[in-house]
N, C-alpha and C positions, 0 to 999 in steps of 0.2 A: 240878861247876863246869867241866872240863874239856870236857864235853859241847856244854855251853851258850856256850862261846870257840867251838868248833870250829863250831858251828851259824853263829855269830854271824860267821865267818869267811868260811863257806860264802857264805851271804847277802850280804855284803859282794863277792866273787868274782862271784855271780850277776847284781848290780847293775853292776858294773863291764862284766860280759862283755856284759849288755841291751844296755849304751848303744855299744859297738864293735860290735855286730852289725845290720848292715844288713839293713834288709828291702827289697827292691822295691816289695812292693808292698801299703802298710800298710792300706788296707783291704778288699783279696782276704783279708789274713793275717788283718783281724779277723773277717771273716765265715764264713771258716775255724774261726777256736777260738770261733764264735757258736753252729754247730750243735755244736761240742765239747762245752760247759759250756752247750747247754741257754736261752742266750738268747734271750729272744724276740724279735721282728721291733722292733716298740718302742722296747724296750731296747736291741739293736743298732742302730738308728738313730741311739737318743743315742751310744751310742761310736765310730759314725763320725763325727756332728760333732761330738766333743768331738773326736779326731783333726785335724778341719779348721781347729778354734780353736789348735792348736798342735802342724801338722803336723813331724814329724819321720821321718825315715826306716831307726829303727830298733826294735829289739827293747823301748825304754826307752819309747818312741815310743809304742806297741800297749800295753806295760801300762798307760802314763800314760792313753792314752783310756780306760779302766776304770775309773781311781779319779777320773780327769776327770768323768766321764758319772755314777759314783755321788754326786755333789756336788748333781745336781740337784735343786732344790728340790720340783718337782711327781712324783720318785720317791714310793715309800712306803719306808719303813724295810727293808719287805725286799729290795727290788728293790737299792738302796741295797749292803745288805750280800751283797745277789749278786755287784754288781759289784764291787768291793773283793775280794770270793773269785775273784773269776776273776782280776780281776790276780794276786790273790797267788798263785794256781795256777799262771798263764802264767809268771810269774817261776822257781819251784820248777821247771818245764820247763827252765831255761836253765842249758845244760850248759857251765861254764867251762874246759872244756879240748879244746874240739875249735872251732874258731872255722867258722863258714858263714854262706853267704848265705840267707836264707828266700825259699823262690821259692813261690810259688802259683798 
């Protein structure tokens, strides 16, 4: 139980620290963790203009066009749950006690 507060904590921390952290320059960043995790040309398209429908200029910003861009209807179910894993990946990345800027 202990475990799962502490996680549960953590996550909470990681969210928090997304949305204080600025990025310059949100989709250099996302085209960046695009060859990371593997996305295709495509698929990175959609998470830049899901980006553009609710541009933001932070770390919360860049996960949100993932789970943004997995919502599209004309995805298939896996592409879908790829992008949903990469937010949740880029998230799991975000270190809450060293604050920066992401430059790209």
């Amino acid at each position: 139980m202990m475990r799962v507060v502490e996680q549960s904590r953590l996550s909470e921390s990681q969210l928090r620290f997304s949305v204080e952290t600025r990025v310059d320059d949100p989709p250099a960043t996302i085209n960046t963790f695009n060859r990371q995790f593997q996305i295709n040309q495509d698929e990175g398209e959609r998470v830049v203009r899901a980006w553009e429908v609710e541009p933001a200029y932070t770390m919360f910003g860049v996960i949100n066009s993932y789970t943004r861009a997995a919502q599209d209807r004309d995805l298939t179910a896996e592409q879908s749950y790829k992008l949903e894993r990469t937010g949740g990946a880029i998230l799991s990345l975000v270190k809450p006690n060293a604050k920066e800027v992401f430059h790209v």
